[in-house]
N, C-alpha and C positions, 0 to 999 in steps of 0.2 A: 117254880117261879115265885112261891113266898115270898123269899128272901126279899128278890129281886123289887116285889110287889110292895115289902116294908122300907127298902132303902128309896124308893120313887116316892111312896108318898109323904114320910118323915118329910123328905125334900120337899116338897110343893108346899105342906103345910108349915113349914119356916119360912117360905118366900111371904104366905099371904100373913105368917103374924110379923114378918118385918116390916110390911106394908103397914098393919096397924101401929105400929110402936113409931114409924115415920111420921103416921099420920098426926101423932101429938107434939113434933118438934114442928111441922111446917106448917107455923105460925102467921109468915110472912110471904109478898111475893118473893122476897129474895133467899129465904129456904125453902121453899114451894120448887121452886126454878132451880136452882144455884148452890143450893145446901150453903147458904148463908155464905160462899164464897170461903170458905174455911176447912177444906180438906186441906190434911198433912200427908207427906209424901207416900206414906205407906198407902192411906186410903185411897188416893190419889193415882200412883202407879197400877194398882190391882183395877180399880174400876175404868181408867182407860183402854190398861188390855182386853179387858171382859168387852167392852162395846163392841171395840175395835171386833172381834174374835166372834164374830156369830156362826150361824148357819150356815149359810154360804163356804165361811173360812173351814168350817170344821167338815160340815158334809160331800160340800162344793170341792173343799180340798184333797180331800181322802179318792173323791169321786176324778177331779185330778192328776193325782198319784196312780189310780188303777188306769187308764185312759194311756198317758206321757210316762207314764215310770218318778223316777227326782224333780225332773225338770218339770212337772204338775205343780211346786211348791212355788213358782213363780209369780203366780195372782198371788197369796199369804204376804210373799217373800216383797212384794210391790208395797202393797198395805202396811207393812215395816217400815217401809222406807219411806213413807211417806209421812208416818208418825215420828221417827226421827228426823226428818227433816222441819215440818211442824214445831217440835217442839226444841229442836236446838235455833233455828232460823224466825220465827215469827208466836211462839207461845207466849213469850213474856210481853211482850207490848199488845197482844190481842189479851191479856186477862188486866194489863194496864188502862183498857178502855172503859171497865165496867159497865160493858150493856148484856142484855141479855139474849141479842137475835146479829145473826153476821149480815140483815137488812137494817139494824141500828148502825151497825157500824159503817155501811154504805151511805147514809143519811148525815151522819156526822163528818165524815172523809168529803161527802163531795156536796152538803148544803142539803139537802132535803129532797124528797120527790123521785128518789129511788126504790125508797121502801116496798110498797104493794106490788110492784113487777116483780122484785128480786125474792121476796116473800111468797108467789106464787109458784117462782118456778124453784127453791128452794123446799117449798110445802111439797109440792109433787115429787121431789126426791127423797126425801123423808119420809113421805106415805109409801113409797115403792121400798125404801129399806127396811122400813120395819113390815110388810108384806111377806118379802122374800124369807125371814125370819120364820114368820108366823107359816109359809108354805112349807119349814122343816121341821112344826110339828107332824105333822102326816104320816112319814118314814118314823121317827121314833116312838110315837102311841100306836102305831101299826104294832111294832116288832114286841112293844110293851104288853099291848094288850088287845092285839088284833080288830081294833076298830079300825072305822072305814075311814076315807079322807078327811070329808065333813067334820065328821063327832070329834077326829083328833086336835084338829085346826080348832074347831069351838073352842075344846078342854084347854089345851094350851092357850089358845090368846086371849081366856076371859081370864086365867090366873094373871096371865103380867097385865094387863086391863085392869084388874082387884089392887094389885097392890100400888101398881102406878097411880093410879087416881087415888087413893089413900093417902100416900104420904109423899107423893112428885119425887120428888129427888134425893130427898133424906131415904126414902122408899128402895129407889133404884141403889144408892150406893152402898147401902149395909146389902142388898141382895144381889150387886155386882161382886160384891169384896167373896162372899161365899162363894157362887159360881166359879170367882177365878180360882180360889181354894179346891172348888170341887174338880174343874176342869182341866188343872195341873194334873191332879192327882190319876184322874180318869183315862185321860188322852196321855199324858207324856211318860206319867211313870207307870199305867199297869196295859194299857190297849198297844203302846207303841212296838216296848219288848216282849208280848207277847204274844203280837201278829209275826215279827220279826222268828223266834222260833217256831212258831207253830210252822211258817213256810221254809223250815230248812236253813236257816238263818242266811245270809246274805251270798255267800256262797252258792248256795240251792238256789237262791233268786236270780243269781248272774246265768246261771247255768239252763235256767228255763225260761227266762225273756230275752228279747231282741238287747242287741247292745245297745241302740236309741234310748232303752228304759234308762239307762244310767250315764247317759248325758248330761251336765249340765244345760244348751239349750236344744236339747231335743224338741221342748213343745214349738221352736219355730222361733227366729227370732225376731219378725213382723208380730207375731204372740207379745211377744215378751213387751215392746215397743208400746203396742196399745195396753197393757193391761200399767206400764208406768204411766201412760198419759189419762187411764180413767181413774185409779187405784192412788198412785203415789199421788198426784195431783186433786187427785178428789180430798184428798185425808186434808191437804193444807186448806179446802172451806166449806166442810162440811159443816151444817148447822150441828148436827150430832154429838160431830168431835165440840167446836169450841164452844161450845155450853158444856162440857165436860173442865175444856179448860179454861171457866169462864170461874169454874168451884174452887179451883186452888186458892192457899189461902194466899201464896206467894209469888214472885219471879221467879224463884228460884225451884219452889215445888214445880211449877207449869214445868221450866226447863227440866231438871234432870229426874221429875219424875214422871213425865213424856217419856225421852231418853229409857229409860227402865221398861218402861211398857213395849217402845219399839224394837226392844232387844227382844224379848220375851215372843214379839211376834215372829219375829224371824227361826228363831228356835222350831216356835208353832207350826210353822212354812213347813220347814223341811221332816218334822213330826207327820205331819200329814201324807205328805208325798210317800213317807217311808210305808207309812200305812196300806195306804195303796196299793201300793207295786207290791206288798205282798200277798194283799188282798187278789191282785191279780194273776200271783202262783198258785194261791188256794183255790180261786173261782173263776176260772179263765172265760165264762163263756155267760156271764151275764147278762141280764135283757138290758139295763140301765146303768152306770157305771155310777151315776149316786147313790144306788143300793149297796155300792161297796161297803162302806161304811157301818149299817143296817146289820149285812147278813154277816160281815165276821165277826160281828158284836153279838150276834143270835147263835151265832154256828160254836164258836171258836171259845166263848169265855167263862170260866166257872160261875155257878150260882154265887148271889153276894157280889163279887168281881163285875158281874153283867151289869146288876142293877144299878153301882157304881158311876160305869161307864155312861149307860143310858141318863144317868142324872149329870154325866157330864155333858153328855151331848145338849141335854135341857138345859145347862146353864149356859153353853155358849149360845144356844138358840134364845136364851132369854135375856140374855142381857145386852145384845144387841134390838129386839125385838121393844126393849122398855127403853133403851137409850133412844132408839129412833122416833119411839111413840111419842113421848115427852117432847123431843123437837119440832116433832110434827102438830102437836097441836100449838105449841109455843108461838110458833109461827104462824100459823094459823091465828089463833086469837091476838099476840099483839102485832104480828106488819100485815094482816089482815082484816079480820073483822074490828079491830079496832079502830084501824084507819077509814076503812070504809063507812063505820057509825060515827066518827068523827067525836071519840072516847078518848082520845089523847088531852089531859089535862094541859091548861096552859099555862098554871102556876107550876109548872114542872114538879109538881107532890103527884104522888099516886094512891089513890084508894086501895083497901085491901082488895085483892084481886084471886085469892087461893082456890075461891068458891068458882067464879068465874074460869080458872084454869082447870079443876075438876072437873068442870061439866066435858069442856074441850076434849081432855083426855080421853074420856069415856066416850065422846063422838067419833071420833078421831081411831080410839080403837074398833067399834061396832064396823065404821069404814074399812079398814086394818083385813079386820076376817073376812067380812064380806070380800074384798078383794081378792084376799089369799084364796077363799074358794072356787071363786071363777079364774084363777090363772093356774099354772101347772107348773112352767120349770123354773126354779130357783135361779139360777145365773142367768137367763133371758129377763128377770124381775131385777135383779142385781145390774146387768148392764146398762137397760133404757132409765134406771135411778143415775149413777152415774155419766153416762151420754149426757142426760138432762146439766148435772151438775155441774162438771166438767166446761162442758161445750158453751152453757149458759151466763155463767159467772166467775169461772176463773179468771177470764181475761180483767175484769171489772174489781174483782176482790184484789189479786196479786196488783192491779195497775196503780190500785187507790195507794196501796200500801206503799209501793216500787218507786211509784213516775208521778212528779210532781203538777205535771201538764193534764193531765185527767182531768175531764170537767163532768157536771151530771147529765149533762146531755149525750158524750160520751159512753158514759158506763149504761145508759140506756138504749142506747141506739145497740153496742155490745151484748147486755141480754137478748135484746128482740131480737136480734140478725141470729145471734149465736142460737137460740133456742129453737129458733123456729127451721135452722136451717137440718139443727139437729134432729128434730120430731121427721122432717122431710126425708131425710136420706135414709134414715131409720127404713120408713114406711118403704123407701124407694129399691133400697141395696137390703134389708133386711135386719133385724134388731142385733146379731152378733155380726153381722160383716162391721169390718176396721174400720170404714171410708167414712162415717157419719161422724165420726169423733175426730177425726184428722182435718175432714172440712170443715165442719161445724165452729173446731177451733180457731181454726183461720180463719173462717170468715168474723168470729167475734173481735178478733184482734184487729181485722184490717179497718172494722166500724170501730172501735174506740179508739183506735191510735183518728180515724180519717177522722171523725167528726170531733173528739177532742181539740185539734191541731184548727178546725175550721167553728170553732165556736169560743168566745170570749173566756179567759182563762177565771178558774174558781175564784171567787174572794177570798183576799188576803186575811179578812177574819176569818173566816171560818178556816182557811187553812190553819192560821195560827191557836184556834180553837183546838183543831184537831194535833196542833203538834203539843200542847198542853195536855192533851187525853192520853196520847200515847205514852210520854212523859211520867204519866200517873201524880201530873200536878192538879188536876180538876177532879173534885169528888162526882161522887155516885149521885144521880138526879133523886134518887132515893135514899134517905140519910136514918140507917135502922142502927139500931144499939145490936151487936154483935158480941156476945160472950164469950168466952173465952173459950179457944179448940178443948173437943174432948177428949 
C-alpha cells in the first residue's frame, strides 16, 4: 500500500497548498465569494462538474448500479439534466444579476423582505449537502487506511475546511479543476473498464444478473419521477450551483460551459451504474450496497492504480463538500446574520468582508462534521437536503423568474407552506418515501399562485429595477477593479 499511500497524500497536500496560493488572490469580497466573477470556460466547465459530481454521485451512484443494474444511473443521469437545463434555460440572466446569494436575488425580483426565510431554508440545504459529502469520507479512509468512522470524517473535512477558509473560491476552483482532472482519470478511464473485465465483460454480466439489471427503467418509473422532481429541479436553485454560476466571467461562458459540464455528467451517470452492476457479479452478496464502490476499489485494482482511484473518489467527495461549504456559510453570513445584525450598508458600498466570510466557513465546517458524525446514510442526508430545496423554494425562485404576478407576500407565504409541509410528511411517510416532495410541491405552488393573485401586484419600480438587472443594464452594488482573466 506504499504506492497507494504516496499518490493520496501528494493529493491532499496539493489541495491545502492550492488553498494557500488562493488565499493571496482573495483580496476582495467578490474573489473571496465569486473568484472575482471571471472564470473562462475551461475553468468554468471543469469546476461545475466537480461540484455537481460528489459523494452521493460517485458512491451513492455505483452503490446504485449494484442495487438497479443501468437503470441505478438515473439519480446522476437527473443531476445532468438539470445542469443542462440550468444553464441553457436560466444561467445567463441569473450571472446578469450580479449578486451573490439566490435570497439576493429573491429580494431584488420581488422588493425586499424575503431574504432571511429563504436564506434559512436555503442554509439548511447547503449544510445537509455538504454533510452527505463529508459522510463519504468514512468508506474511503476506511479502505485507505483502516480508521474508524469518526477519525476519517475529521481527516477529510478539516482538509476542505483548510483550504476553503484559506482562499474561498479562488481556493475551491484551482482544487475543483484538479479533482475533475483527477476523477476523469480515476472513475471513467481506469475503474470503469476494468471493473467491466474483471466481471467477465458485459456478456458475463448478462449472463449472471436478472434481465431487470439491464433495463433502462428498471429502478421504477415512480423512481425515476421523483428523483427529476428533487435532482433536475433542485440543480435550477441551488445556492451551490449558482454561486458557481455567479463566477463566469460571461453569458456566454455560464451558457455553454454549463452545457459541457451537463454532458459530462451524464456520461458520469451511466459510468457509474456500469460500475455497479459489475460490482454486483463480482460481490453478489454484500452487507451495504454503498460498499460497492469501496471493495472493488480494494479487491479488484493494482497498486498505484488503487491509490489513483481512491484520490478520485476524494476529489469527487471534495469538491462537492467545499462547493457546498462556501454556500453554506455564504448564506449564512449575508441573508442571515447580516440581516439579522442589521449590517447591511445603506450607502449600498460594502466594507471588506473576506475576514468575516473566513470565520463563517470555518463555523460552518466545524457544524459540517459534527453533523456528518451523528448521521449515517448518505442518500437519506442527500434527500431531506433536497425535499428541503425543492419543496421550499422552487415554486418562489422559478415563479419570480416565470410569472410576472408574484408578489413577496406570495413567495413567502410559498416557502412557509412549502417547507413546513415538507419537514411534515418527511417525519410522517418517512425521509425517502416520494409523497413529501409531490405534496410539499403543491402545496407551495397553490400558496404562491393563491396569495400572489389576492395580494396587491409588486411595484412597477422595482419590477422594472429588476428587468434592468437581468438585462445586465445595472452594475454590481459593489464596483471592484477586476484585472484582466488569467
Amino acid at each position: 500500500m506504499a504506492v497507494d499511500y504516496t499518490v493520496i497524500v501528494v493529493y491532499l497536500a496539493g489541495m491545502l497548498a492550492m488553498g494557500w496560493w488562493g488565499m493571496r488572490r482573495a483580496k476582495s469580497k467578490s474573489e473571496f465569494l465569486v473568484a472575482g466573477r471571471r472564470l473562462g470556460p475551461a475553468l468554468y466547465s471543469g469546476t461545475m462538474a466537480a461540484i455537481v459530481l460528489g459523494g452521493a454521485s460517485t458512491i451513492g451512484g455505483v452503490g446504485l448500479g449494484y442495487r438497479y443494474g443501468l437503470s441505478g444511473a438515473w439519480m446522476v443521469f437527473t443531476i445532468g439534466l438539470g445542469l443542462l437545463a440550468l444553464s441553457v434555460l436560466f444561467s445567463a440572466r441569473i450571472a446578469r444579476l450580479k449578486v451573490y446569494t439566490v435570497s439576493e436575488m429573491l429580494d431584488l425580483r420581488y422588493g425586499g423582505r424575503a431574504g432571511v426565510i429563504s436564506g434559512v431554508v436555503m442554509w439548511a440545504y447547503t449544510l445537509m449537502l455538504a454533510v452527505t459529502s463529508t459522510i463519504a469520507y468514512a468508506t474511503i479512509f476506511d479502505v485507505l487506511l483502516d480508521l474508524n468512522r469518526t477519525a476519517a470524517i475529521v481527516l477529510g473535512g478539516s482538509i476542505v475546511v483548510a483550504y476553503s477558509t484559506l482562499g474561498g473560491m479562488w481556493s475551491i476552483t484551482l482544487t475543483d479543476m484538479v479533482q475533475f482532472v483527477v476523477k476523469t482519470i480515476g472513475v471513467l478511464l481506469l475503474l470503469l473498464p476494468i471493473a467491466v473485465v474483471k466481471a467477465g465483460g458485459f456478456s458475463e454480466m448478462r449472463a449472471k444478473l436478472p434481465a431487470s439489471y439491464f433495463e433502462p427503467l428498471g429502478i421504477g418509473g415512480e423512481t425515476i419521477f421523483t428523483y427529476v422532481l428533487i435532482y433536475t429541479f433542485g440543480m435550477l436553485i441551488g445556492q451551490d450551483i449558482w454561486q458557481r454560476v455567479f463566477t463566469a466571467r460571461s453569458d456566454r461562458t455560464a451558457k455553454w460551459g454549463g452545457t459541457v459540464a451537463g454532458t459530462y455528467c451524464l456520461a458520469y451517470a451511466l459510468a457509474g451504474a456500469v460500475i455497479g452492476t459489475a460490482a454486483k457479479v463480482l460481490y453478489p452478496k454484500l452487507g451495504s450496497a454503498d460498499d460497492a464502490f469501496a471493495t472493488i476499489v480494494k479487491d479488484e485494482l493494482p497498486v498505484g492504480v488503487r491509490g489513483l482511484v481512491l484520490a478520485a473518489a476524494l476529489a469527487a467527495v471534495m469538491s462537492t463538500s467545499s462547493g457546498a461549504l462556501i454556500a453554506c456559510a455564504t448564506v449564512a453570513n449575508n441573508d442571515i446574520w447580516s440581516r439579522l445584525r442589521g449590517a447591511v450598508r445603506r450607502d449600498g458600498r460594502e466594507h471588506d468582508e473576506v475576514a468575516g466570510n473566513r470565520v463563517f466557513i470555518l463555523v460552518m465546517g466545524v457544524a459540517v462534521i459534527g453533523t456528518a458524525i451523528a448521521l449515517n446514510n448518505v442518500v437519506e442526508a442527500l434527500t431531506v437536503a433536497y425535499n428541503l430545496l425543492v419543496g421550499g423554494l422552487l415554486v418562489p425562485i422559478l415563479g419570480g423568474l416565470l410569472w410576472r404576478r408574484g408578489t413577496v407576500q406570495g413567495a413567502l407565504a410559498s416557502v412557509i407552506v412549502g417547507g413546513l409541509a415538507v419537514i411534515g410528511l418527511m417525519a410522517g411517510y418517512g425521509i425517502l418515501a416520494n409523497e413529501p416532495v409531490y405534496f410539499g410541491l403543491a402545496a407551495s405552488l397553490v400558496a404562491y399562485a393563491a396569495v400572489s393573485l389576492a395580494t396587491k401586484p409588486t411595484d412597477e419600480a422595482v419590477l422594472a429595477a429588476w428587468r434592468e438587472r437581468l438585462a445586465g443594464r445595472s452594475a454590481e452594488l459593489v464596483s471592484e477593479p477586476v484585472p484582466a482573466p488569467q
